[in-house]
NUGUMI-687619 format. One record per residue (C-alpha): residue in three letters; residue number from 1; x, y, z. Coordinates in steps of 0.5 Angstrom, whole numbers, always signed. Each point is the difference from the previous one (the first is absolute). Example, Ala and Ser with C-alpha at 12.3 -4.5 7.8 and 13.67 -1.06 7.14 Angstrom:
residues 2
PT   res     n       x       y       z
PT   ALA     1     +25      -9     +16
PT   SER     2      +2      +7      -2
END
This chain:
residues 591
PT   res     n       x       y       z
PT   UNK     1     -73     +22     -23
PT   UNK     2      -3      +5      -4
PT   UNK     3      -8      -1      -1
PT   UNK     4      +1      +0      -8
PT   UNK     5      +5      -5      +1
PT   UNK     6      -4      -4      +5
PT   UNK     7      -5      -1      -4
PT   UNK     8      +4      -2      -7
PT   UNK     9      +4      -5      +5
PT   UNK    10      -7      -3      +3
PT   UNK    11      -2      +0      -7
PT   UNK    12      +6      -5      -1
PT   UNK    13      -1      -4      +5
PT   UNK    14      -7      -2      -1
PT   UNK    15      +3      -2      -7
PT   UNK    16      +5      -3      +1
PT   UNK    17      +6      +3      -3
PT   UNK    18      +2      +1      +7
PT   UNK    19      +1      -4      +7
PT   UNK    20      -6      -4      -5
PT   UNK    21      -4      -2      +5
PT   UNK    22      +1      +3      +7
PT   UNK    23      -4      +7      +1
PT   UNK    24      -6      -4      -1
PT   UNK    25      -4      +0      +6
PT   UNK    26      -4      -7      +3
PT   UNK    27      -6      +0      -4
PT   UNK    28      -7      -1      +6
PT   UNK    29      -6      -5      -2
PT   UNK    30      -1      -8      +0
PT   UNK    31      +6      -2      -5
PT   UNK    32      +6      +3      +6
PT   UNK    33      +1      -7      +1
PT   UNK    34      +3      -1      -6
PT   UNK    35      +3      +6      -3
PT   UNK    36      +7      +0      -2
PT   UNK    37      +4      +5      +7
PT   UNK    38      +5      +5      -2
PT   UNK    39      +6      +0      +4
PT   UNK    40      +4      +6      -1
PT   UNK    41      +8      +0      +3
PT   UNK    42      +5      +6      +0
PT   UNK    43      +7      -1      +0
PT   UNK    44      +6      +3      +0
PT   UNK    45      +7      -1      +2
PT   UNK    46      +7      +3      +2
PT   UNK    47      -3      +7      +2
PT   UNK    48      +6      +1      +5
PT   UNK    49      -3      +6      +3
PT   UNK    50      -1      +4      -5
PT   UNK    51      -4      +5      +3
PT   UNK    52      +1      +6      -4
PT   UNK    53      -1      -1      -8
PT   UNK    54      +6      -3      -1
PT   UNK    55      +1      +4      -6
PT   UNK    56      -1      -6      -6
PT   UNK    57      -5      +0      -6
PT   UNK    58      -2      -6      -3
PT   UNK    59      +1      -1      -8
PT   UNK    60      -7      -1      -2
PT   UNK    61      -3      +0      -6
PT   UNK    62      -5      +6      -3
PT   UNK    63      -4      +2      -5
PT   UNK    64      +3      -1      -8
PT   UNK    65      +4      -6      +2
PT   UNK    66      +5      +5      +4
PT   UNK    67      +3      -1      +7
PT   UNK    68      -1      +5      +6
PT   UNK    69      +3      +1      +6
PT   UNK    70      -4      +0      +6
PT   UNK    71      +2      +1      +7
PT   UNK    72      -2      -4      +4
PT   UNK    73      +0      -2      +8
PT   UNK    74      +0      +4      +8
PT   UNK    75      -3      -4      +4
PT   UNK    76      -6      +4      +1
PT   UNK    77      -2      -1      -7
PT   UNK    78      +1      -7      +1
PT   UNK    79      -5      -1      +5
PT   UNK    80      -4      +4      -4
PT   UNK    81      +0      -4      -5
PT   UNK    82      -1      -5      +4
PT   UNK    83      -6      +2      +3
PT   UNK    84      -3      +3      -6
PT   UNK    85      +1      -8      -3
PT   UNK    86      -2      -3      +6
PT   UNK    87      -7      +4      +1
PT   UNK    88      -2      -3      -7
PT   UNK    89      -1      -8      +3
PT   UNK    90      -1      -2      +7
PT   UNK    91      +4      -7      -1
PT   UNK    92      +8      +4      +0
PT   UNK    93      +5      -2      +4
PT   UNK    94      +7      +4      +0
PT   UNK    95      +7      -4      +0
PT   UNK    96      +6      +2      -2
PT   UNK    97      +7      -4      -3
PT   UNK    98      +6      +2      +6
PT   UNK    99      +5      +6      +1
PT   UNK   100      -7      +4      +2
PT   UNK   101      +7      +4      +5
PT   UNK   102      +7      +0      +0
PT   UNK   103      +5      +4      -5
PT   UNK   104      -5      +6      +0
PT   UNK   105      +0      +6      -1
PT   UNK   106      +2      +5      +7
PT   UNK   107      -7      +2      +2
PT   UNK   108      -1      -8      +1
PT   UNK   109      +6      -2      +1
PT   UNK   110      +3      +5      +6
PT   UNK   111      -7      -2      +4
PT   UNK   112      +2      -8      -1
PT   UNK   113      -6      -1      -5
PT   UNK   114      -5      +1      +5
PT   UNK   115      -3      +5      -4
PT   UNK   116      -1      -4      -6
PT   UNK   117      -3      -6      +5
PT   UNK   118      -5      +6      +1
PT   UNK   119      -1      +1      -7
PT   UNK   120      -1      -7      -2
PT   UNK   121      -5      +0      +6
PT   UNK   122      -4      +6      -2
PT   UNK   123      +0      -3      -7
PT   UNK   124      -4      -7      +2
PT   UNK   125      +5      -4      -1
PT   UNK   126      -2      -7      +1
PT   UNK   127      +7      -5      -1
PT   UNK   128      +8      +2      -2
PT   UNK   129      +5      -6      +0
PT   UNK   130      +6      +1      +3
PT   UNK   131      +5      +3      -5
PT   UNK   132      +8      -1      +1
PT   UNK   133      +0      +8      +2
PT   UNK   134      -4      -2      +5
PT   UNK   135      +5      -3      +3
PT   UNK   136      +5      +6      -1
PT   UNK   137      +0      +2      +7
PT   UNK   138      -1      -7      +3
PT   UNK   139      -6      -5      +2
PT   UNK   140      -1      +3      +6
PT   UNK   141      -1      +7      -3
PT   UNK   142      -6      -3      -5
PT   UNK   143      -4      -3      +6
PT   UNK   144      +0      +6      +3
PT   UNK   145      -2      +4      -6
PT   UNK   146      -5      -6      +1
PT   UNK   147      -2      +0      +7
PT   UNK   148      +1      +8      +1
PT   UNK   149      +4      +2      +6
PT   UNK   150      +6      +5      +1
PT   UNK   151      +6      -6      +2
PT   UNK   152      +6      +2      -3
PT   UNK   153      +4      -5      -5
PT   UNK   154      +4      +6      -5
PT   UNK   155      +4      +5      +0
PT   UNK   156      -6      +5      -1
PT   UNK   157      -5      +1      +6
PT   UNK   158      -7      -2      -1
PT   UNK   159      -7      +2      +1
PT   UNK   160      +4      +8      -1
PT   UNK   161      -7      +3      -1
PT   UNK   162      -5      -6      +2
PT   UNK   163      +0      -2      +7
PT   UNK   164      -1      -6      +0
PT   UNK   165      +0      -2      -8
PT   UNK   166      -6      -5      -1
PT   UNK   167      +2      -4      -5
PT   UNK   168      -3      -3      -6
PT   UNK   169      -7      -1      -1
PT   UNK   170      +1      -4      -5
PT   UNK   171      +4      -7      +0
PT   UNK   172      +7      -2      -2
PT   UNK   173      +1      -7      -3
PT   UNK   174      +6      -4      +0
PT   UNK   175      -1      -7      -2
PT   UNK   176      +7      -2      -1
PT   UNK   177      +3      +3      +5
PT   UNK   178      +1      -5      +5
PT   UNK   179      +3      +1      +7
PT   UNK   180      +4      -6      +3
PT   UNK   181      -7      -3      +4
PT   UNK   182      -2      -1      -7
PT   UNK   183      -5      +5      +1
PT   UNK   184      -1      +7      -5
PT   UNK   185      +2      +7      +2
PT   UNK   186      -6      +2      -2
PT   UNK   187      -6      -3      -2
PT   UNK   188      +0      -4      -7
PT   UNK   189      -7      +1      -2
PT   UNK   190      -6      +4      +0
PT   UNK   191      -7      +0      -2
PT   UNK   192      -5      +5      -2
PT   UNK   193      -7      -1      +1
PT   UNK   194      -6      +3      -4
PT   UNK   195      -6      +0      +1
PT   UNK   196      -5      +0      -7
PT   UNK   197      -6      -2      -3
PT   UNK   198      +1      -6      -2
PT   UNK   199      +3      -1      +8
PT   UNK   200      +7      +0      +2
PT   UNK   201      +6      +0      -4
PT   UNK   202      +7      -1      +3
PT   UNK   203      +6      +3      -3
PT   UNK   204      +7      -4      +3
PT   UNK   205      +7      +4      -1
PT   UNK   206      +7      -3      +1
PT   UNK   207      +6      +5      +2
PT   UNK   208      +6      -1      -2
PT   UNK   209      +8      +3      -1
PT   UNK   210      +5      -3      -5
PT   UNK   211      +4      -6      +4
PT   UNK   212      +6      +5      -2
PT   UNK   213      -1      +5      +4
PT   UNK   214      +5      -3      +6
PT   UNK   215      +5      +3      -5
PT   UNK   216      -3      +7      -2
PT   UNK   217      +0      +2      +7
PT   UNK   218      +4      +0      +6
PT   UNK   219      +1      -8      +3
PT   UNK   220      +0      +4      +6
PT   UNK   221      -7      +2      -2
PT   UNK   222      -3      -7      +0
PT   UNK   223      +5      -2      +4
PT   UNK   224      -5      -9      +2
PT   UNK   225      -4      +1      -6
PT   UNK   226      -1      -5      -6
PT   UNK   227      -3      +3      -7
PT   UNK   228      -4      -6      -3
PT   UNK   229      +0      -2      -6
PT   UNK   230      -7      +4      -4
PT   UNK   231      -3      -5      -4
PT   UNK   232      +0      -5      +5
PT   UNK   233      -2      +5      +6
PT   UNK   234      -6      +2      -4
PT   UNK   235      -2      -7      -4
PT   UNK   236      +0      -3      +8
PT   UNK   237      -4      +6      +3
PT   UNK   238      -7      -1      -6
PT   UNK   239      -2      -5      +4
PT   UNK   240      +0      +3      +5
PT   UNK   241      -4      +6      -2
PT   UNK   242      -5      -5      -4
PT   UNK   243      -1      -3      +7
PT   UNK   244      -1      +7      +3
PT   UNK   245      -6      +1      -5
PT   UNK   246      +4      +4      -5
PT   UNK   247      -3      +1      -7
PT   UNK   248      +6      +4      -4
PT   UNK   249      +7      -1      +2
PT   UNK   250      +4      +7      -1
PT   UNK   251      +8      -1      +1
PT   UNK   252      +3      +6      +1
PT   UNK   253      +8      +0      +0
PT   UNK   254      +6      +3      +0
PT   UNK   255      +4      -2      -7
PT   UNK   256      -2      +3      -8
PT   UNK   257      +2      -1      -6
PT   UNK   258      +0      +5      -6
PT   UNK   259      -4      +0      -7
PT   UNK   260      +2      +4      -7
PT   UNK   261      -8      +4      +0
PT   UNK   262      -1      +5      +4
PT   UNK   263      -3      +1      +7
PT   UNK   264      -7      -2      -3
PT   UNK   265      +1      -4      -5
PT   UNK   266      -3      -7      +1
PT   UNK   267      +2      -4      -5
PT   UNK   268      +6      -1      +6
PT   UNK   269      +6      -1      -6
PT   UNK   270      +6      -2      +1
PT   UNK   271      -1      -3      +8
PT   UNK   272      +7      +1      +3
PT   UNK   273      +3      +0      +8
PT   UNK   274      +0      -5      +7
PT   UNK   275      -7      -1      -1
PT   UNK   276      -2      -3      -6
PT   UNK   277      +4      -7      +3
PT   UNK   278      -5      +0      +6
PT   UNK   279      -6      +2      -4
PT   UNK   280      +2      -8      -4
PT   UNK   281      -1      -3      +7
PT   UNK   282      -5      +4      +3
PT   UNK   283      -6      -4      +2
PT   UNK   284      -6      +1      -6
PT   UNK   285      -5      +2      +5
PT   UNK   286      +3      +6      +2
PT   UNK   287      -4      +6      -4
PT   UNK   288      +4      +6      +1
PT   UNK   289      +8      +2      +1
PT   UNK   290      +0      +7      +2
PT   UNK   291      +8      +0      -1
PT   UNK   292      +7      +6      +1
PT   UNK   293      +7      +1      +1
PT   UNK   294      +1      +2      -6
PT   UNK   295      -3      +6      +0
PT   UNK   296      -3      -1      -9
PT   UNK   297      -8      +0      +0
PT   UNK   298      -3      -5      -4
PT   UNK   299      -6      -3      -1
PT   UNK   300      +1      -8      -3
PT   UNK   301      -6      -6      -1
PT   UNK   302      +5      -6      +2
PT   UNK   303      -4      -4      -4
PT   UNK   304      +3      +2      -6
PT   UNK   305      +6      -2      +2
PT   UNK   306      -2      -6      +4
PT   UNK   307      -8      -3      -1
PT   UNK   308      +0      -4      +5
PT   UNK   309      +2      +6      +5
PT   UNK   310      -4      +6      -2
PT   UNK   311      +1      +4      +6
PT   UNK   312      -1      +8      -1
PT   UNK   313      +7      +3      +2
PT   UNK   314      +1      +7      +1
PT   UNK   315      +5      +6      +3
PT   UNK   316      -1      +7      +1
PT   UNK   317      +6      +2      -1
PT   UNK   318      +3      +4      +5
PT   UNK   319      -1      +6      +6
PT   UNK   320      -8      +1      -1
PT   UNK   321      +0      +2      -7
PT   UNK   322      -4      -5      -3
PT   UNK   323      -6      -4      +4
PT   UNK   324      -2      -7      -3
PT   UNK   325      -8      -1      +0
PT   UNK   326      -1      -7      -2
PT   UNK   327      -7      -2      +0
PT   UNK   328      -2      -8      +1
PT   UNK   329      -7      -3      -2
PT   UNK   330      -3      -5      +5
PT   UNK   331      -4      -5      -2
PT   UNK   332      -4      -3      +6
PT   UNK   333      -3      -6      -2
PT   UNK   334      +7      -3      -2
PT   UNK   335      +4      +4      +4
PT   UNK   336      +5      +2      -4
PT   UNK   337      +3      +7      -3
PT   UNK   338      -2      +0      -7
PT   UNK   339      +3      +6      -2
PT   UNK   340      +6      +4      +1
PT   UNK   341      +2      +7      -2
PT   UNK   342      +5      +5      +2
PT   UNK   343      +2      +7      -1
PT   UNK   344      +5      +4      +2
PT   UNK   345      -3      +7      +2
PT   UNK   346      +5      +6      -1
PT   UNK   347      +0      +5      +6
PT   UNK   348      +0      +6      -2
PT   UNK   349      +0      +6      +4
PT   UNK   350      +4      +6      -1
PT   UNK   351      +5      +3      -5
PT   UNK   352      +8      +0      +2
PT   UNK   353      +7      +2      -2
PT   UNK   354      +4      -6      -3
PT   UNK   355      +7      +0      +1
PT   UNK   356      +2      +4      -6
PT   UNK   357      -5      +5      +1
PT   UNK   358      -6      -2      -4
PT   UNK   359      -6      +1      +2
PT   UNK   360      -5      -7      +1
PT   UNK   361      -6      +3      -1
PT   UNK   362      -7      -4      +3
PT   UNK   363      -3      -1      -7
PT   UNK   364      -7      -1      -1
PT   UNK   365      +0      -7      -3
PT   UNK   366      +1      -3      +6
PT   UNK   367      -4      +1      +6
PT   UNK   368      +3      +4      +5
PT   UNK   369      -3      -1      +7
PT   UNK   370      +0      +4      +6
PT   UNK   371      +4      +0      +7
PT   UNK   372      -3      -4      +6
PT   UNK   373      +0      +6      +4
PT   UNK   374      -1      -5      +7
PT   UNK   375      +7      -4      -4
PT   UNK   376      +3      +7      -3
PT   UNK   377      +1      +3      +8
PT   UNK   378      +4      -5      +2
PT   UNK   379      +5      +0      -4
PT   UNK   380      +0      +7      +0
PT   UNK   381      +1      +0      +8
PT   UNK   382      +7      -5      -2
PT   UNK   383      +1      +4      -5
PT   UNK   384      +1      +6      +4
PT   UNK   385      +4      -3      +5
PT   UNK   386      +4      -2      -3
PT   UNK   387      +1      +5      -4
PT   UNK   388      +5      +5      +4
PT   UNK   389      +6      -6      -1
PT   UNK   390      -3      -2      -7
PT   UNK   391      +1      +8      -2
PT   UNK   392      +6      +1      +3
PT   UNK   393      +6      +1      -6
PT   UNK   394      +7      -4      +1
PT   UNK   395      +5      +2      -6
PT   UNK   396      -1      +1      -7
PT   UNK   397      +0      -4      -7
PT   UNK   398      +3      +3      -7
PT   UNK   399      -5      -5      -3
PT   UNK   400      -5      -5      +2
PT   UNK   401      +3      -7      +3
PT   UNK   402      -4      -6      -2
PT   UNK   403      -1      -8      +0
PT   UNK   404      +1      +0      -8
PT   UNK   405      +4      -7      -1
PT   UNK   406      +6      +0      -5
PT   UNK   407      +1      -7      -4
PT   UNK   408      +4      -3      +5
PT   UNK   409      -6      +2      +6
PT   UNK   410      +4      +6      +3
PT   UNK   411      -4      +6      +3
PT   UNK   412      +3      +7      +1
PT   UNK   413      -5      +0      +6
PT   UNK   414      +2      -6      +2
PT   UNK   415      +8      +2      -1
PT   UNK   416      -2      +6      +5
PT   UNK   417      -3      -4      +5
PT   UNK   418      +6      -5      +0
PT   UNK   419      +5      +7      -1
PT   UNK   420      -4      +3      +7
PT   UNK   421      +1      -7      +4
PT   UNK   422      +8      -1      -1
PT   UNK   423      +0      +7      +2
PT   UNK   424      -3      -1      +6
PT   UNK   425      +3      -6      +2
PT   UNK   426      +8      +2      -2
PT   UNK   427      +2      +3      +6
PT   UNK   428      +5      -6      +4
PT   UNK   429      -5      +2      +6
PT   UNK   430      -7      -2      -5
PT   UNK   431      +4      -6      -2
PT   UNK   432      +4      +2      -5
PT   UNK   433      -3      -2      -6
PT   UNK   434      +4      +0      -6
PT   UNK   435      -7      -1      -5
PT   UNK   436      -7      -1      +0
PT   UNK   437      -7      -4      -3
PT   UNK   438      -7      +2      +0
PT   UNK   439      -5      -5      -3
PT   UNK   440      -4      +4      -6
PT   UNK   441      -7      -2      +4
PT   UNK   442      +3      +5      +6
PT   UNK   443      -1      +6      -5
PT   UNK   444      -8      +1      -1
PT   UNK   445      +1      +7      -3
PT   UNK   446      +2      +5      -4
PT   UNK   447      +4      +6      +3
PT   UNK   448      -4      +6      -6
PT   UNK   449      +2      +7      -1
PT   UNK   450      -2      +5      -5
PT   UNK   451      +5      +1      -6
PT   UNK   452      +6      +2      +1
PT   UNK   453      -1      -1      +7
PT   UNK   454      -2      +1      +7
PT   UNK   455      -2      -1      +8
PT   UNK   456      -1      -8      +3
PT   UNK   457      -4      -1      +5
PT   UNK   458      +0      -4      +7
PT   UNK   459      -7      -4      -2
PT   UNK   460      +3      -2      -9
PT   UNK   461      +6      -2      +5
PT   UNK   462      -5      -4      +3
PT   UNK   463      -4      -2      -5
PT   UNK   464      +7      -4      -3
PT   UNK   465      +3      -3      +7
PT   UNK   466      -7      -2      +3
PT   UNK   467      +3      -5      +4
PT   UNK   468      +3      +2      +6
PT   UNK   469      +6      -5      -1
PT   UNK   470      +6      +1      +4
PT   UNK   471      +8      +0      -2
PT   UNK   472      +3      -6      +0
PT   UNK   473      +8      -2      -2
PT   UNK   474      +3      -6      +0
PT   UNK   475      +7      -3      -2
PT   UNK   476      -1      -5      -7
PT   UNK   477      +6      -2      -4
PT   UNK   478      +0      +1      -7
PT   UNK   479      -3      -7      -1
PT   UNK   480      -6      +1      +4
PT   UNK   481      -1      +7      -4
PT   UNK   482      +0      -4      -6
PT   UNK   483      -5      -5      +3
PT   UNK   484      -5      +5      +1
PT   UNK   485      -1      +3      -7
PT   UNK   486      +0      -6      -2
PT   UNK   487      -5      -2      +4
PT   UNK   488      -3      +7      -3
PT   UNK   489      +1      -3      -8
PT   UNK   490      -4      -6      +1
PT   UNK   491      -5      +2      -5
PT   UNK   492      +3      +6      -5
PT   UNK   493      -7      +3      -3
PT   UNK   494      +1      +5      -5
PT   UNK   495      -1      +6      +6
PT   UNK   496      +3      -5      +5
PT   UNK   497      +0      +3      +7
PT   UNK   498      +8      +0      +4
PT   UNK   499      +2      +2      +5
PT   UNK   500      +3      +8      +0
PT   UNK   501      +7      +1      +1
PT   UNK   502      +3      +6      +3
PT   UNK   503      +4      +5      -5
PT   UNK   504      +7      -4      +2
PT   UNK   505      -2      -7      -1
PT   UNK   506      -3      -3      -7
PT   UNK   507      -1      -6      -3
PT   UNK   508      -1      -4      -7
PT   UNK   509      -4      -5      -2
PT   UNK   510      -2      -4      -5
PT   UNK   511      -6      -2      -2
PT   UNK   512      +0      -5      -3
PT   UNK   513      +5      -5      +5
PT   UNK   514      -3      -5      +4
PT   UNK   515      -3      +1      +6
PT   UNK   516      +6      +0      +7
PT   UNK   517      +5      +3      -7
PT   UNK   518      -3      +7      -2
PT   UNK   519      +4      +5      +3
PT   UNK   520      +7      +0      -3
PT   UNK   521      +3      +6      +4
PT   UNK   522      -1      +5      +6
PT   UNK   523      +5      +6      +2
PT   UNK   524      +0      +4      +6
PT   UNK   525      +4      +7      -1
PT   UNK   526      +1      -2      -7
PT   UNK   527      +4      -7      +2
PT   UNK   528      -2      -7      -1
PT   UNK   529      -3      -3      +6
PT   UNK   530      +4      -5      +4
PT   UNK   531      -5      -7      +1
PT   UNK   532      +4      -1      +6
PT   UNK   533      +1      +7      +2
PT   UNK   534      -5      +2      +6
PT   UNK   535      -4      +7      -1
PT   UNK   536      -5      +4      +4
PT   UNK   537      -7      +1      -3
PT   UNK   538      -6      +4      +1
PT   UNK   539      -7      -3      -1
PT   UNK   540      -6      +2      +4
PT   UNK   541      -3      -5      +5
PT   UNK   542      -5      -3      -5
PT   UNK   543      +5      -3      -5
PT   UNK   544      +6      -1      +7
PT   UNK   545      -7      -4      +2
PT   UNK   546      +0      -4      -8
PT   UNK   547      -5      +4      -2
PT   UNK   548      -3      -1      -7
PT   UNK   549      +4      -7      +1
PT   UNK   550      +7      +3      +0
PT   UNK   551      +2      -6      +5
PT   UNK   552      +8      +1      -1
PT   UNK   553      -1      +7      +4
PT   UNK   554      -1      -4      +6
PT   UNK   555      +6      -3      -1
PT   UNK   556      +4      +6      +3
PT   UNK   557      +3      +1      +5
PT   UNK   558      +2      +5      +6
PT   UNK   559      -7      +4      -1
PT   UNK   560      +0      +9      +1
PT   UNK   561      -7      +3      +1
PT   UNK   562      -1      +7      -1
PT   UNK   563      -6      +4      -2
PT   UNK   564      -7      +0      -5
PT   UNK   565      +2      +0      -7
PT   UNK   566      -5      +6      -1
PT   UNK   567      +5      +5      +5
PT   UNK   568      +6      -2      -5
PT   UNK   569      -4      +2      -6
PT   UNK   570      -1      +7      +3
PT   UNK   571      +7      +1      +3
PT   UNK   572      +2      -1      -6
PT   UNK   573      -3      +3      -4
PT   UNK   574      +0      +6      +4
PT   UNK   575      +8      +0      +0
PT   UNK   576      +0      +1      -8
PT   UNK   577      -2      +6      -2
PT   UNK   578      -5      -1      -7
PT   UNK   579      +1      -7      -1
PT   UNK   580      +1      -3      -7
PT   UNK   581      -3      -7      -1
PT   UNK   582      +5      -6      +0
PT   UNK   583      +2      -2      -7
PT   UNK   584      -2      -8      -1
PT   UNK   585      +7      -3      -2
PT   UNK   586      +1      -3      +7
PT   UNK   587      -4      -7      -2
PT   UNK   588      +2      -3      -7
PT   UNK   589      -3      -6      -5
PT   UNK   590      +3      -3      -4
PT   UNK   591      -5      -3      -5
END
């Protein structure tokens, strides 16, 4: 952070206008023992290795009452930013709110997230709570981003530039995830002592994912394991950290909601989402909730919304371009947090390109910090690793291919995907496969070249299929088709997520019908699909598996393997010359 910035930044701090409270030093002298401690906390949230900028400005208010872009994240602004926060009190404990790894970017993704437990360790990172991307890739393969070690449990080799790989330095929690003994997969709870003038102040933390994960990832993944219900995980476990000595309670988990203010706003307006039912349960000794899933920042006093609950509630976002700093008065006399104050701090770092060839530029409104050279090597030794493949050029676009949703839910990006799969898997030796599926949450970038066209690489490939699913086709009657997408209609929101068909199935929907009788007509080929008539699907093992709660796609039968999903992307996109992005009319809403 620039020195002009540090100085009007510190003048803040000390008045209160920002993180009120927290770079205030323990004062020395006879009246220690009795003056107010202050705790300092700094968040985040689904970072999903993003170790390089992920190319995101934040939307932030500026001088006249106008807005300005700031471009935001990379990891090795973030630990400045961290550090340059953390070095102005010497009560700091670093958490973060699950999906530190998992659907990431190549240069973490490749090496199996190793380099962003690396990262995370340079940081100081002291908890994480399990997310559900943590369980991507299987229970056995987080306890190895725990543990360290080169045991292989994927597809992808470990420990590709490390050997061994130490694991984590920081602690995972995981209070309901519970394994068939009883016991949790990882410890439930955490404490962080600090040691003050007015003598030791325990913070206790609470870790945990939402209890839907099981069908956000592959059930193979989490194959014996129980996810517990979170109000009740947590309301148990106070007890136990206030017998454990803990002063302040911090639940730190993976469930969010949204608000209708901006990142900062803490007026908390118009609290929505999964978390705001467990926030009406949750036990009112507990101080802090530092939440995610989401991937919304917000800042919200639940007092507002209930008084008798008035916890703090935050989120940063995602990928590292916001860091929470929330400041907690101690009074050690009563032994109570008397005050609570947040902050969601931009990470501002370095300009960038955006999508349609606009430059974000860093402004000066904002404070910019510096890489942590010590961080930035790290991820320049895995960005230049994977950096031959990442460059390597697989066909040409005519135009830019994304994941913008029409009404009815469908992406072209998605179509595409589906489009590769079938085409993989249609031969009679791969299956025969006669359509195909993928689940919008399997698409996690937009394939973007310059107007009026241009070269797709390996790595933006990789960046949209991160996964490393394989190829799955299955018989189905045309009953149990109709039976998933209306297991994919159970909620029709106004961007409502479904299910991509490939070109030569489509389906409509009406909205407005009741839940098990919103699909009201299929065709494959151009013909009404036959509920008794069987048909051979493509999907990729994460929905044969009945990921993202399709449980009818493990109703069907005579199962064909094939490759990874990301090897058909680029065959077929290689095959096609300059390919024009599909038309969006396969999925249609009635409403």
């Amino acid at each position: 952070m620039s020195p002009e910035w540090r100085a009007r930044v510190s003048a803040l701090l000390l008045g209160g206008a920002l993180l009120a409270g927290c770079s205030q030093l323990p004062r020395t002298g006879p009246a220690d023992s009795a003056a107010p401690v202050h705790l300092q906390l700094l968040a985040f949230n689904d970072f999903h290795g993003n170790l390089e900028p992920p190319r995101l400005a934040i939307n932030a208010s500026a001088a006249g009452a106008t807005t300005v872009r700031v471009p935001a994240g990379g990891a090795a602004y973030l630990a400045s930013a961290v550090r340059d926060l953390r070095s102005r009190n010497p009560y700091t404990a670093v958490v973060a709110a699950g999906d530190l790894v998992s659907a990431s970017p190549m240069p973490s993704s490749l090496f199996l997230d190793e380099p962003t437990v690396a990262v995370a360790n340079a940081i100081g990172l002291d908890f994480n709570a399990v997310g559900n991307h943590e369980f991507d890739r299987g229970a056995a393969e987080l306890l190895r981003l725990q543990n360290g070690g080169c045991e292989r449990y994927t597809q992808r080799e470990p420990c590709a530039l490390d050997k061994p790989f130490p694991g984590a330095r920081f602690q995972y929690l995981a209070a309901n995830v519970l394994r068939a003994d009883g016991g949790t997969l990882l410890p439930a709870t955490g404490v962080k002592e600090f040691r003050t003038p007015a003598g030791p102040v325990r913070v206790g933390f609470i870790g945990m994912t939402l209890r839907e994960t099981p069908v956000l990832v592959s059930p193979s993944g989490v194959a014996g394991l129980t996810f517990a219900d979170e109000a009740s995980t947590a309301n148990a476990l106070v007890p136990t950290l206030k017998a454990q000595g803990a002063d302040v309670i911090v639940v730190l988990i993976h469930q969010g909601g949204a608000t209708t203010g901006g990142y900062d706003d803490k007026s908390c307006p118009g609290l929505t989402g999964d978390i705001v039912p467990i926030l009406a349960k949750l036990d009112p000794a507990i101080d802090v909730v530092v939440s995610g899933h989401t991937h919304r920042a917000y800042i919200c006093d639940h007092g507002r919304i209930d008084p008798k609950r008035p916890f703090l509630l935050t989120s940063a976002g995602q990928y590292g371009t916001l860091l929470t700093s929330i400041a907690l008065t101690f009074d050690p006399r009563t032994r109570r947090v008397v005050a609570k104050t947040a902050d969601n701090v931009i990470v501002q770092g370095e300009g960038f390109v955006g999508a349609a060839g606009q430059r974000i530029e860093v402004t000066p409104q904002y404070p910019r910090f510096d890489k942590a050279p010590d961080v930035a090597a790290i991820v320049e030794r895995y960005v230049a690793a994977a950096a031959p493949l990442a460059e390597r050029v697989v066909g040409r676009l005519a135009a830019s291919i994304t994941r913008a949703a029409a009404p009815s839910g469908e992406m072209a990006l998605g179509d595409l995907v589906a489009d590769a799969q079938l085409a993989a898997m249609q031969a009679p030796q791969k299956g025969g496969a006669q359509l195909a599926f993928t689940n919008p949450g399997g698409v996690r970038a937009d394939l973007l070249v310059p107007a009026g066209g241009g070269p797709v690489t390996y790595g933006q490939l990789y960046a949209a299929q991160p996964f490393g699913n394989t190829l799955v086709v299955k018989t189905m009657t045309g009953a149990q088709i109709k039976a998933v997408l209306e297991q994919n209609l159970v909620t029709v929101q106004s961007a409502p997520r479904v299910l991509q068909p490939s070109a030569n199935f489509s389906y409509t929907y009406d909205a407005r019908g009741p839940k098990g009788s919103r699909v009201v007509a299929m065709r494959l080929d151009g013909v009404p699909v036959d509920p008794a008539r069987s048909y051979r699907v493509a999907m990729n093992s994460f929905l044969a598996a009945a990921g993202d709660g399709y449980t009818v796609f493990t109703e069907g039968t005579s199962p064909t393997g094939g490759g990874l999903d990301l090897d058909a992307l680029e065959s077929y996109i290689a095959a096609q010359g300059a390919l024009q992005p599909p038309v969006t009319s396969r999925v249609l809403r009635v409403q």
